[in-house]
C-alpha positions in Angstrom: 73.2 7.1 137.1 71.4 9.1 134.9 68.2 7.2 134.2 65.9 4.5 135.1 66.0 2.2 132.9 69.7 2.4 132.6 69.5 1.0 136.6 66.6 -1.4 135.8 68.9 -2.8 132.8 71.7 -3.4 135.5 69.4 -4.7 137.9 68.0 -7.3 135.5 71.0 -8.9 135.2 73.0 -6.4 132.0 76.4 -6.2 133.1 77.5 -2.9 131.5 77.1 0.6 132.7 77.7 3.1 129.4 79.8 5.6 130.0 76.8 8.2 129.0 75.0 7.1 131.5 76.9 7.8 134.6 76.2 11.4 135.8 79.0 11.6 138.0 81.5 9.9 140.5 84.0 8.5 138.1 86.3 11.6 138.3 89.5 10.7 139.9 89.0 7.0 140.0 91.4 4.6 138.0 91.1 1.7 135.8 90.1 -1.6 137.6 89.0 0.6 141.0 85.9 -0.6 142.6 83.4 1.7 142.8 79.5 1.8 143.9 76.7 2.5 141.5 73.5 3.5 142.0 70.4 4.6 140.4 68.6 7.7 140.5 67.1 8.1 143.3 70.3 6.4 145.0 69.6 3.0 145.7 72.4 0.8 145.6 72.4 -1.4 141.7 75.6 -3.0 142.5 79.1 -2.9 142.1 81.7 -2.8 139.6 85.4 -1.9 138.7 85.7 1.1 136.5 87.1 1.4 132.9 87.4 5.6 133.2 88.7 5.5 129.5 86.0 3.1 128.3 82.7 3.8 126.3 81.9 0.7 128.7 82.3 3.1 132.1 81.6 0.1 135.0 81.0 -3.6 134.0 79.3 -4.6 137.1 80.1 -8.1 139.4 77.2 -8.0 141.7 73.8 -6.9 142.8 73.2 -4.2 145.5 76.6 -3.5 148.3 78.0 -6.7 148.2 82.2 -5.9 147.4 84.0 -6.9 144.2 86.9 -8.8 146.9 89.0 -11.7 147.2 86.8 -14.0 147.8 83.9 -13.4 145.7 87.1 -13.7 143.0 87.8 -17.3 144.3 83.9 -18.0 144.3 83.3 -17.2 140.7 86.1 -18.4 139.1 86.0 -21.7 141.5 82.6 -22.6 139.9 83.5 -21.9 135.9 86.0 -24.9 136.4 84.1 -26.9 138.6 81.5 -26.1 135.3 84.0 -26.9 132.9 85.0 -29.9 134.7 81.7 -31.4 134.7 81.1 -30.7 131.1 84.2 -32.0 129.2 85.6 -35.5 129.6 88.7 -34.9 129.9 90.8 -37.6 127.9 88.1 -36.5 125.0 88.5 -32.6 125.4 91.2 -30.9 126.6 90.8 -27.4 124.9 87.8 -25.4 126.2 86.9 -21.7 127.4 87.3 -22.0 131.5 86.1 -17.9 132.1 83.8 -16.4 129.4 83.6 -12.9 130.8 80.2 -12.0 131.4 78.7 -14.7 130.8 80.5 -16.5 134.1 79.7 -13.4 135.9 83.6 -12.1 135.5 83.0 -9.6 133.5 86.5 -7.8 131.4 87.9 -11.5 131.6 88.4 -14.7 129.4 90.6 -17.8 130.0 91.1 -20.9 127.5 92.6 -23.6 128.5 94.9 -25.9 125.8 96.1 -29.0 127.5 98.4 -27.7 130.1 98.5 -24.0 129.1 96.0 -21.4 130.2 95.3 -17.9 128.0 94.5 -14.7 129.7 92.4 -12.1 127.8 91.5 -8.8 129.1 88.9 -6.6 127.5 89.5 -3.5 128.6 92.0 -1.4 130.8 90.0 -2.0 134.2 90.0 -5.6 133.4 94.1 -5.8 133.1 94.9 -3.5 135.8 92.8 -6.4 137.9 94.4 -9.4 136.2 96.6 -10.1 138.7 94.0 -10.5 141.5 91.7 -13.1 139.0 94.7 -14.9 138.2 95.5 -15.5 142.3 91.9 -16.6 142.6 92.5 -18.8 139.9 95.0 -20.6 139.6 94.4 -23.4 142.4 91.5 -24.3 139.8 93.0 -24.6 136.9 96.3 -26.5 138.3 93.1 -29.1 139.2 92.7 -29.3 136.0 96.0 -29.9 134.9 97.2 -26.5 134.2 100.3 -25.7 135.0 101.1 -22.4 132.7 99.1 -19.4 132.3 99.7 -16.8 130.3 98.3 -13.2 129.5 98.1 -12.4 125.7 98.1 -9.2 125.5 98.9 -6.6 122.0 97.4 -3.5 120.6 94.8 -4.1 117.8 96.1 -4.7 114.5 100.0 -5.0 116.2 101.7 -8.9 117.1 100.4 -9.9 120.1 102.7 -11.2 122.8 102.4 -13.9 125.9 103.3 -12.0 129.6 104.0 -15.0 131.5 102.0 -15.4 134.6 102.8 -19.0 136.5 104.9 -21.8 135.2 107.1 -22.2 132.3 106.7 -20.4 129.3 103.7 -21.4 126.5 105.5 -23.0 123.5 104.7 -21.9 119.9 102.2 -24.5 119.3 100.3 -27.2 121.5 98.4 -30.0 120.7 95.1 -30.5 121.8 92.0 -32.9 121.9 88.7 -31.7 120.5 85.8 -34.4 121.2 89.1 -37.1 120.4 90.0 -35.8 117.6 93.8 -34.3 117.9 94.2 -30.7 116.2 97.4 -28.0 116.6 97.0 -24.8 117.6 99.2 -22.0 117.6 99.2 -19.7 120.6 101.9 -17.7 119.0 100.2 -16.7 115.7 97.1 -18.1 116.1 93.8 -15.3 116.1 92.0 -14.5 119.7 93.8 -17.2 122.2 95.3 -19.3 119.7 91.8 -21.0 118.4 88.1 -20.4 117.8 86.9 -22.8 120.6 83.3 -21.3 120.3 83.0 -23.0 117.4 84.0 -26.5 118.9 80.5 -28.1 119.0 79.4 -27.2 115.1 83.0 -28.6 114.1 81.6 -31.7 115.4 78.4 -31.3 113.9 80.1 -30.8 110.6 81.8 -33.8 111.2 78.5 -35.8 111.8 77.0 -34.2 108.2 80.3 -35.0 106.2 80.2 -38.8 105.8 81.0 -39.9 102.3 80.6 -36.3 101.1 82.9 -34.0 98.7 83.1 -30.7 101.5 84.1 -27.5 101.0 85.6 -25.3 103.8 84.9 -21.9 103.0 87.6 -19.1 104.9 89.0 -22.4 106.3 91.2 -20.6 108.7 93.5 -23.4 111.0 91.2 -26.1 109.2 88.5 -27.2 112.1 85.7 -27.9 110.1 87.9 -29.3 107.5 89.7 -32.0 109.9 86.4 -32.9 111.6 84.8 -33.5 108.3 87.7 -35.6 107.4 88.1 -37.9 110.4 84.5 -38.6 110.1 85.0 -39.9 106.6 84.4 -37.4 103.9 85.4 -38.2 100.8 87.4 -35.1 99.8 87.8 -32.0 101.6 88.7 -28.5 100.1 89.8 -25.8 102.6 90.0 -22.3 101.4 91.6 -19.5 102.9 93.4 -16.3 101.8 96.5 -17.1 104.7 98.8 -19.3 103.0 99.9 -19.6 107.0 96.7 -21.3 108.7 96.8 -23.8 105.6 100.1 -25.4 107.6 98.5 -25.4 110.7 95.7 -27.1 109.4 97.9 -29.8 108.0 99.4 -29.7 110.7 96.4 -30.9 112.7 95.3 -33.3 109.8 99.1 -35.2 110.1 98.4 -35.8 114.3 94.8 -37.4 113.3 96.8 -39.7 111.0 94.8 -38.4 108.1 96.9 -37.5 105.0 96.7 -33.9 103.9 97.3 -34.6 100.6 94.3 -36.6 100.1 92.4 -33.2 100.2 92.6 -30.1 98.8 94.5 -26.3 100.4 93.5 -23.1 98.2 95.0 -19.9 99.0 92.4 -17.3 97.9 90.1 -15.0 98.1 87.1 -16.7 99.0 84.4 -14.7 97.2 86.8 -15.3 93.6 87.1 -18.7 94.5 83.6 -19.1 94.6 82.9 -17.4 90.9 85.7 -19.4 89.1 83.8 -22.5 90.9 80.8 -21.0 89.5 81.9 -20.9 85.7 83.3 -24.0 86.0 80.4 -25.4 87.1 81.8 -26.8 89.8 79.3 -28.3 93.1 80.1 -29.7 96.6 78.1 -31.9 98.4 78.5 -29.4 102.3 79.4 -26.1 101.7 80.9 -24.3 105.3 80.7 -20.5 105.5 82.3 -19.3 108.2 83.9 -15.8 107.5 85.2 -13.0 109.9 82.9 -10.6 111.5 81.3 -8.0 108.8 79.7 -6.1 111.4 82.1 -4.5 113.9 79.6 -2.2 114.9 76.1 -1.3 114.7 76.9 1.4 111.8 78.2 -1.4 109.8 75.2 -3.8 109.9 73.4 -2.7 106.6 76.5 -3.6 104.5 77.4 -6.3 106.4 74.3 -7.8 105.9 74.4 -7.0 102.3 77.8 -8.7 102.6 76.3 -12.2 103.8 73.5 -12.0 101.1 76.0 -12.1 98.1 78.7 -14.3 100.2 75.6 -16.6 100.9 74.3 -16.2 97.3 77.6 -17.5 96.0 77.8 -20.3 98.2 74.6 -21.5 96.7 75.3 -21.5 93.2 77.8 -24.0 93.9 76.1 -26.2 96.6 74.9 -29.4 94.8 70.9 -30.8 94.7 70.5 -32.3 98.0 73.4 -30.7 99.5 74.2 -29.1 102.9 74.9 -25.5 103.4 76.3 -24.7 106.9 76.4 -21.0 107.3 78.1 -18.9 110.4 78.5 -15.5 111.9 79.9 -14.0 114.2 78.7 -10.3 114.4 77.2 -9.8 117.6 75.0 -6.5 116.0 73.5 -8.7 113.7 70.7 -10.9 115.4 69.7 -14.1 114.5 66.6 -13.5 113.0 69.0 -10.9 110.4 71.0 -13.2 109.3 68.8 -15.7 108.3 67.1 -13.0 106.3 70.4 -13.5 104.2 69.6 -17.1 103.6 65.7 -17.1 102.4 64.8 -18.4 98.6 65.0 -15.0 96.8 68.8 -14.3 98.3 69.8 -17.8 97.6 68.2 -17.7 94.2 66.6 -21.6 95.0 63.9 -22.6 96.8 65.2 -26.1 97.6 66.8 -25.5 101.0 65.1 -25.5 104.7 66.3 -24.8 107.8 67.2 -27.5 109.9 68.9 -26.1 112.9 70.8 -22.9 114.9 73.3 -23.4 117.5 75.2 -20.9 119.1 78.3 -21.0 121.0 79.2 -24.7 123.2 78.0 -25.3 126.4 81.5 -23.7 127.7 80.4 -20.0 126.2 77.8 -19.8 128.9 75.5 -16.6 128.2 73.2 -14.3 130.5 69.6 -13.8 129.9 69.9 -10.2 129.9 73.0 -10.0 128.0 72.1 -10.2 124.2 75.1 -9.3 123.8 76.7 -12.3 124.2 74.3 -14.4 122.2 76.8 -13.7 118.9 77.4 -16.8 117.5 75.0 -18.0 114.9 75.7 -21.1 113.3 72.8 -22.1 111.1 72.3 -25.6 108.9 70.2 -25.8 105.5 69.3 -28.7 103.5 
């Protein structure tokens, strides 16, 4: 390694070694190879498997000479279940993260489970060229938990992705799941990241809790979560809106295997921001407004207009919140920190000064984090009254 405080990152607990600062030893060596790293003046920092073709050069497993093997696999990925088990009752939940990557010290790797159907992720060509050995390790786990597919999505950005099948029978199109009781459909086949946004599993339920004989309005509504939760807990109406005329079926999908009728509530295909100004000159006013758009910052270039983004998305979402109301606001940008986004939610951007902050949550319990690891901390879900 090249510096210092490159090492002393690693050694505090960062998982990533950049690729500028490596000064030499990955020439020759292939993605997912374990390899040794160590600081400056050569002392062992741990070890890794290599991403050669990555801006991320090493994501490191461990501290010092201990080996990246077998068993250390079935160690790591033993205790995320025996987590996951412990955290989810299981005729309640049955869709949850089981591997978060770094954050369950595995770095490169994520696995959600739905029901009986397990979703591989790889981030990164080291962490696919070792998919194979994490899947061995864990598959005695997740058949515990009542696995018994598992799947690899895998697709080029911006292409269809497709399932490899791993163990079992093949994933069907669309599975339905249990989110704190309440039944929801997701589609693996279309369906963005693993088929759902399970990070987002504990706000849905918050949302839920704040919706009670309120008129709600789901804001880039996506497969509906927020939109079913608030009406299972007894909102009065619900409007979802989202430019995918697709994720609208899902969603009523999901409301139909609640029992709830999805035409009882509102499905608006549109652009969120236009919906929002015809709202606007129709004086129009919700009771909950949920904001939960894509990320606006995919990289820290982006941050000043993504920011600028979320003060007039935020703005807008305002004008049409009624006295009294509830504005539940989200991002997802993991370059913009928590105390920048609620810069995009203060009196002067809002253009009231009736509104205080009542709480931030991140990601559930099942999105474990590291100290050192910021990085991971990109969920902010924050809730204004």
């Amino acid at each position: 390694m090249r510096s210092q405080r490159a090492a002393e990152s690693l050694r505090r607990g960062h998982p990533w070694l950049w690729r500028d600062a490596v000064a030499r030893g990955l020439d020759g060596v292939g993605p997912g190879e374990e390899v040794q790293v160590s600081g400056p003046d050569g002392a062992p920092v741990g070890c890794g498997l290599a991403d050669p073709a990555s801006t991320i050069a090493v994501r490191l497993w461990t501290h010092g000479r201990s080996p990246v093997d077998a068993e250390l696999l079935r160690e790591r990925t033993a205790a995320a279940c025996a987590l996951r088990a412990r955290l989810f009752e299981q005729a309640e939940t049955n869709a949850y993260r089981v591997l978060h990557g770094e954050g369950d010290r595995t770095p490169g790797f994520v696995v959600d489970r739905y029901d009986h159907v397990a979703v591989l992720r790889t981030d990164g060509d080291g962490a696919t060229a070792r998919a194979a050995d994490v899947v061995a390790a864990l598959t005695p786990a997740l058949e515990s938990l009542g696995v018994s597919t598992i799947v690899h999505r895998v697709g080029l950005k911006g292409q269809q992705p497709r399932f490899e099948l791993l163990r079992g029978d093949p994933a069907p199109d669309k599975v339905t799941v249990r989110e704190h009781g309440v039944p929801f459909v997701v589609d693996l086949a279309r369906g963005q990241k693993t088929g759902a946004f399970l990070d987002q599993r504990e706000n849905r339920r918050r949302v839920g809790e704040l919706a009670s004989g309120a008129r709600v309005l789901n804001l880039f509504s996506y497969a509906g979560g927020f939109s079913l939760h608030a009406a299972a807990r007894g909102a009065r109406h619900v409007t979802s809106v989202d430019v995918a005329a697709a994720a609208h079926a899902t969603a009523q999908a999901s409301f139909r295997a609640a029992g709830l009728d999805p035409h009882a509530h509102a499905f608006v295909t549109a652009d969120v921001f236009a919906f929002l100004e015809a709202a606007r000159k129709k004086r129009e006013t919700w009771d909950l407004v949920v904001s939960d758009p894509p990320s606006f910052a995919p990289s820290e270039k982006s941050v000043p207009r993504a920011l600028a983004a979320y003060r007039t998305l935020h703005q807008a979402c305002a004008a049409v919140l009624a006295p009294g109301g509830v504005l539940c606001a989200a991002s997802c940008s993991s370059h913009v920190d928590e105390t920048a986004f609620l810069s995009t939610l203060d009196d002067a951007t809002l253009e009231r000064g009736d509104l205080r902050l009542l709480e931030v949550h991140g990601a559930g319990p099942d999105h474990p984090t590291l100290p050192a690891f910021p990085e991971g901390r990109y969920l902010k879900f924050a809730v204004l009254a």
